[in-house]
C-alpha positions as CSV (number, residue, x, y, z in Angstrom):
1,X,110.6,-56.3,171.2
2,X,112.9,-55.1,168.0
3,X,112.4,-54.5,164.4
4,X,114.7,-56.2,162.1
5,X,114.9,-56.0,158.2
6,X,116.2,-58.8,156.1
7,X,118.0,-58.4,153.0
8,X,117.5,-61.6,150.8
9,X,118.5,-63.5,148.1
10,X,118.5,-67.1,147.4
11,X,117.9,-70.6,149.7
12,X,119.8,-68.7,152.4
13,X,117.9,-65.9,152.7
14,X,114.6,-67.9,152.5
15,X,115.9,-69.9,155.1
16,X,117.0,-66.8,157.5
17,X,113.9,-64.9,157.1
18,X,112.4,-68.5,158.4
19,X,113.8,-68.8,161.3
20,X,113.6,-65.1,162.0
21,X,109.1,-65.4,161.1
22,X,109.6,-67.5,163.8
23,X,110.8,-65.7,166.7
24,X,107.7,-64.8,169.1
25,X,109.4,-61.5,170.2
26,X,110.0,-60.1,166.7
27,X,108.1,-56.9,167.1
28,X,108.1,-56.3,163.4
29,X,109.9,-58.1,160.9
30,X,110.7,-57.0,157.0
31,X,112.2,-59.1,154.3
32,X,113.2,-57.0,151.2
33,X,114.3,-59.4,148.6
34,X,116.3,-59.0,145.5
35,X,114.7,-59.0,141.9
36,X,118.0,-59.0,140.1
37,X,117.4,-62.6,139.0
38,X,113.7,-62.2,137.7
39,X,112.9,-63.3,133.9
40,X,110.8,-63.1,131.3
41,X,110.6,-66.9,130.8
42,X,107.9,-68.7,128.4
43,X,106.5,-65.1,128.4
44,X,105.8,-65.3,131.7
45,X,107.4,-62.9,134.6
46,X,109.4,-65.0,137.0
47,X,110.4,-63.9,140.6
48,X,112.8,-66.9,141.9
49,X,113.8,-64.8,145.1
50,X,110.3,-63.9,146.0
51,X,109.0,-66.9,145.1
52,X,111.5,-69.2,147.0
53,X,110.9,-66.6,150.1
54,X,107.0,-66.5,150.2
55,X,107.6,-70.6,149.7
56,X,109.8,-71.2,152.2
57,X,107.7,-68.9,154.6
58,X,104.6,-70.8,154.2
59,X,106.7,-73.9,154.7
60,X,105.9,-75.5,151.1
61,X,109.1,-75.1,149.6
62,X,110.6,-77.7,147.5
63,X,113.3,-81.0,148.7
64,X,115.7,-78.0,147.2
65,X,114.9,-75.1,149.0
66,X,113.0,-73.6,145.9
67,X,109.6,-74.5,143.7
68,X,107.3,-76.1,145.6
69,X,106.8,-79.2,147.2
70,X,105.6,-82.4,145.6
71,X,104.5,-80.0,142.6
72,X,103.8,-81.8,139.2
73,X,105.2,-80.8,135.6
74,X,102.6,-81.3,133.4
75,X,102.7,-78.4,131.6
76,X,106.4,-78.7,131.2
77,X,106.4,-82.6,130.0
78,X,103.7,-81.0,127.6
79,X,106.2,-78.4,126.0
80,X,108.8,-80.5,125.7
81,X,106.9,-82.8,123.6
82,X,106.1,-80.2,121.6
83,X,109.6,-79.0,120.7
84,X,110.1,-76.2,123.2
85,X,113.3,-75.9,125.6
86,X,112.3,-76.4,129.0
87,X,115.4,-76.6,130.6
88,X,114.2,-74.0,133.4
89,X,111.6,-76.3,134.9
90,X,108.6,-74.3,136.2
91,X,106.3,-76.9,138.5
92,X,102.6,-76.2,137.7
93,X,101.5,-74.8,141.0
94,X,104.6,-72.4,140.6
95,X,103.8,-71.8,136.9
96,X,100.4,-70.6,138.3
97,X,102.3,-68.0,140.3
98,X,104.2,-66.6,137.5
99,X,100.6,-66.7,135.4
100,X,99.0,-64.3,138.3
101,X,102.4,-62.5,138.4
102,X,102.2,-62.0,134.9
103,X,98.0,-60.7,134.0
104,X,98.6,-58.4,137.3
105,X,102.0,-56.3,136.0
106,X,100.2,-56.5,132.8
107,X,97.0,-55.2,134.0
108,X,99.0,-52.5,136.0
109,X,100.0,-53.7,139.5
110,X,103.4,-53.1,140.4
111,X,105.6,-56.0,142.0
112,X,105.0,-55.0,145.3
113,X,101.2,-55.1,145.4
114,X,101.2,-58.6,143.4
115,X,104.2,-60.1,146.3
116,X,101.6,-58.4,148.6
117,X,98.6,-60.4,147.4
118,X,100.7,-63.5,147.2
119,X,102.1,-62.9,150.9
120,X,98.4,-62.1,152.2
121,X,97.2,-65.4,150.5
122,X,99.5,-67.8,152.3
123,X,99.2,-65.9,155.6
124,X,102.2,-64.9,156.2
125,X,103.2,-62.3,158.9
126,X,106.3,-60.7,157.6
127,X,106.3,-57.5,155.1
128,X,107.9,-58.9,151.8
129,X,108.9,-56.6,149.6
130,X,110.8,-56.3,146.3
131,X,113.7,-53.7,147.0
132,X,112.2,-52.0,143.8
133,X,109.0,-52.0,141.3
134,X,111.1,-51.1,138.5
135,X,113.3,-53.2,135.8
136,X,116.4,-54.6,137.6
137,X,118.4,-57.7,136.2
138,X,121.9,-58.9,136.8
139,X,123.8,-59.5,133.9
140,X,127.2,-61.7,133.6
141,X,129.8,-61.2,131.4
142,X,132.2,-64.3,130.9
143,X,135.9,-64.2,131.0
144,X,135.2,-65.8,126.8
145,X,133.5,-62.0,126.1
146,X,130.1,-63.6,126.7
147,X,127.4,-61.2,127.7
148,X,124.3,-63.5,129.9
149,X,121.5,-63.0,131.8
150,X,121.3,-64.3,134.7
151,X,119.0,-66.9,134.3
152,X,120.9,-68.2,131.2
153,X,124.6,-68.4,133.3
154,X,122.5,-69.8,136.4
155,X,120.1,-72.2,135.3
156,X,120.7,-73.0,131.7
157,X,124.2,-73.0,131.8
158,X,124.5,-74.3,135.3
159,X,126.5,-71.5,136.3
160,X,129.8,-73.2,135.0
161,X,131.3,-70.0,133.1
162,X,134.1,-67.8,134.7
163,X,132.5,-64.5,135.8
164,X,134.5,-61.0,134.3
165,X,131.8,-58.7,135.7
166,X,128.5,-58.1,137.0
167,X,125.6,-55.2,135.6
168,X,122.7,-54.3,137.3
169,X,120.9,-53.2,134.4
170,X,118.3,-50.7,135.5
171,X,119.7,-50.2,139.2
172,X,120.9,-46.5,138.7
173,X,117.2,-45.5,137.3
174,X,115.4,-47.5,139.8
175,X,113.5,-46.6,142.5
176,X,113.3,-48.6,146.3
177,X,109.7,-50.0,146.3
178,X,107.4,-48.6,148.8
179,X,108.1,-49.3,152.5
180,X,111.9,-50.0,151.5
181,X,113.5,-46.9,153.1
182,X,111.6,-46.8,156.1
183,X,112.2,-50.7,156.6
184,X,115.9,-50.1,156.5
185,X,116.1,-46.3,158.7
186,X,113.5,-47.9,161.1
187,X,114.9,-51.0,162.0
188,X,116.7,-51.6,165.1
189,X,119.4,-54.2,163.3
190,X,119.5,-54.8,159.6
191,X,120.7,-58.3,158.4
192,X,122.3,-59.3,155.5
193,X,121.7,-62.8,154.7
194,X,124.1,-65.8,153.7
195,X,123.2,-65.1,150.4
196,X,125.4,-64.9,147.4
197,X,127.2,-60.9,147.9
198,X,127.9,-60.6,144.2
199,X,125.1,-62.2,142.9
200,X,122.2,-61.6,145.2
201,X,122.8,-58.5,148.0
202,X,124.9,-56.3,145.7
203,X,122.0,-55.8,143.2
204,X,120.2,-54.7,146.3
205,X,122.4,-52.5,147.5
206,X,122.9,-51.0,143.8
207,X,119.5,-49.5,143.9
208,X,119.5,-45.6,144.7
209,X,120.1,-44.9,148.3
210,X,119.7,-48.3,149.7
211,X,123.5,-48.7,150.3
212,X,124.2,-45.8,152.1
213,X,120.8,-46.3,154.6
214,X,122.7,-49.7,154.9
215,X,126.0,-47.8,155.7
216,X,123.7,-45.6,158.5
217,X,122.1,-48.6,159.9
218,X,123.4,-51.4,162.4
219,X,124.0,-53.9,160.4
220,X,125.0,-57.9,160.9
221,X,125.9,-60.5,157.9
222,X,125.9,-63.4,157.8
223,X,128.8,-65.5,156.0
224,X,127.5,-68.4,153.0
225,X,130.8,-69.9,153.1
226,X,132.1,-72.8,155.1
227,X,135.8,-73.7,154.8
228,X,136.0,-70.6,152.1
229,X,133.4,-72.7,150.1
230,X,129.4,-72.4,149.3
231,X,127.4,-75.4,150.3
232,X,126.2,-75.4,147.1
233,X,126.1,-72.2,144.3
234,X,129.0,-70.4,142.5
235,X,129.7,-67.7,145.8
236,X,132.7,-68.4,146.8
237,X,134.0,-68.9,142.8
238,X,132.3,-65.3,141.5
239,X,133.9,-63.2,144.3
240,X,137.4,-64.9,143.5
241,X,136.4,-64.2,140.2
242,X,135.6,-60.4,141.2
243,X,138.6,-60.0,143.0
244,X,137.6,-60.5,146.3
245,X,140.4,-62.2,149.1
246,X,139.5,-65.6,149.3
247,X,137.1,-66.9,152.5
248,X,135.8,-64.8,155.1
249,X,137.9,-62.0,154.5
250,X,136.4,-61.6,151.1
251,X,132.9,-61.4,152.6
252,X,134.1,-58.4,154.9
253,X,135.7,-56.8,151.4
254,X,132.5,-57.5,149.8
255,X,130.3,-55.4,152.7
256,X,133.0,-53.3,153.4
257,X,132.3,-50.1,155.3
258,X,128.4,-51.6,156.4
259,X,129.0,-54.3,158.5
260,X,129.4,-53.8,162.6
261,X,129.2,-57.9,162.8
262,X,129.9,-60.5,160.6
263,X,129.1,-63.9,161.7
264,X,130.9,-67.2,160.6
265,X,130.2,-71.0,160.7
266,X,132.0,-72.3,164.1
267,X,134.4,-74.6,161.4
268,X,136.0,-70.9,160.4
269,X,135.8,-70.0,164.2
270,X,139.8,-68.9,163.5
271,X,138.3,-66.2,161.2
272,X,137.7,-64.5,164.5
273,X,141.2,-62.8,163.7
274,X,140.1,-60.6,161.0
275,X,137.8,-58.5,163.3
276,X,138.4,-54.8,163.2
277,X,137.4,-51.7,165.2
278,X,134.6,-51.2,163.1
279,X,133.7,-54.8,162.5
280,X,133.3,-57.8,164.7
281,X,133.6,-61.6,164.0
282,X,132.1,-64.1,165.5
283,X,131.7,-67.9,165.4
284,X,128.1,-69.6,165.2
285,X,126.7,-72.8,163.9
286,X,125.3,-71.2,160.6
287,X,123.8,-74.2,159.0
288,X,120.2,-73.2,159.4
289,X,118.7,-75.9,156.1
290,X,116.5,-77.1,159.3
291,X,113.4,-75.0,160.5
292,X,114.5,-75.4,164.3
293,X,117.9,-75.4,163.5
294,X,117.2,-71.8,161.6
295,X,114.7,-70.8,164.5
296,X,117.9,-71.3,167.2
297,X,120.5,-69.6,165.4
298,X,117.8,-66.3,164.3
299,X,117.5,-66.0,168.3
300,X,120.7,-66.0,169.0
301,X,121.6,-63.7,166.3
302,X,119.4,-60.8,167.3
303,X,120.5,-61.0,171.0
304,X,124.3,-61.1,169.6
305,X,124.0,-58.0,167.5
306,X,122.0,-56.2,170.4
């Protein structure tokens, strides 16, 4: 039996924390999932990251990896003809998330106990929890002096600008949500999924005293990149941007002083060279898009980092 926590952003994560829900030896497990990218959007609070993890859980996630499958647009076909922007596409059984999300903050729940009710609803057995309750949003600033949220760069722009630097508006005030803490000192291994560093772990590890339980913890990551590249999303082109060494090695800088393993798609298996003393490298196949495919490699991961 072990206790693992998850930290989660993105299609990746959603996809890790899948194949970890799965194992039938997981004594306990814990996702804590970044809020970062959450809007206000039609006046409505959106969650992506939760809401592509609690999806993807309950195994009714989008052809994408986020909304949810075979969902209608409606409401969005509506607004449109009625003059209104709707280039961020909510689905209408995902724009009756955000609607719940939205009366329950207002009526004075905090993120936690609404992801709570959402989680309990679908059945799901992992703890998911928002690494805060408080305002936290990454904001880009463009190499043209642009200042943008992150749902604008993302979405509406298609994240095509050239990143200058990162904010986590909000993450030196906020507080870890309930439960956070203890997931992280508790857990027998902590894992850092192949999400997006920049965009989708660092505002997690920005919140007050998350990164140095990280630093206390054991801790395995898992790489996004393939060949130095993303299979799809702007990582491996915002930590060049940042400054970060290019490939693999620029994962390591980007955890540096938290990781004891790093683990790498087999095609970068020569990336095995970069371990250190206080960091191995190893080789897997990390392509986990499949639900048995995630299943395999989540087993194999927690005996590995034993």
């Amino acid at each position: 039996m072990r206790t693992v926590t998850l930290l989660s952003g993105g299609v990746g994560g959603a996809r890790l924390a899948r194949g970890l829900a799965a194992l039938p030896d997981l004594h306990d497990l814990t996702i804590l999932v970044n809020v970062g990218d959450d809007e206000d959007i039609y006046g409505l609070h959106v969650s992506p990251d939760l809401d592509t993890v609690t999806y993807t859980l309950a195994g009714i996630e989008g052809p994408y990896g986020w909304g949810i499958a075979d969902d209608t647009f409606m409401v969005m076909d509506r607004m449109a003809a009625l003059g209104v922007d709707t280039t961020f596409r909510l689905g209408d059984a995902d724009l009756a998330t955000c609607l719940i999300r939205t009366s329950s903050l207002a009526g004075g729940a905090t993120l936690s106990e609404v992801t709570h009710r959402f989680a309990a609803g679908y059945g799901l057995t992992p703890r998911l929890l928002p690494v805060t309750d408080d305002r936290l949003r990454t904001v880009v600033d463009t190499t043209t002096g642009e200042r943008l949220s992150f749902q604008d760069y993302f979405v509406l722009r298609g994240h095509r600008d050239q990143v200058a630097a990162l904010h986590y508006r909000g993450a030196a005030e906020a507080a870890p949500a309930p439960g956070v803490m203890s997931a992280i000192t508790g857990a027998d291994l902590v894992v850092i999924a192949p999400s997006n560093p920049p965009l989708s772990i660092w505002p997690i590890l920005a919140v007050a005293g998350i990164r140095k339980a990280v630093s206390d913890a054991r801790v395995a990551a898992v790489s996004p990149l393939f060949g130095g590249r993303a299979l799809k999303g702007p990582a491996d082109r915002v930590m060049a941007a940042l400054g970060l060494p290019p490939g693999n090695a620029g994962v390591l800088a980007a955890y540096e002083g938290l990781l004891d393993l790093l683990v790498v798609d087999r095609q970068d298996a020569d990336d095995i060279a970069l371990s250190t003393p206080e960091t191995r490298v190893v080789a897997a196949d990390t392509r986990i898009g499949d639900p048995a495919a995630a299943a395999r490699f989540a087993a194999w991961l927690v005996e590995e980092a034993a």
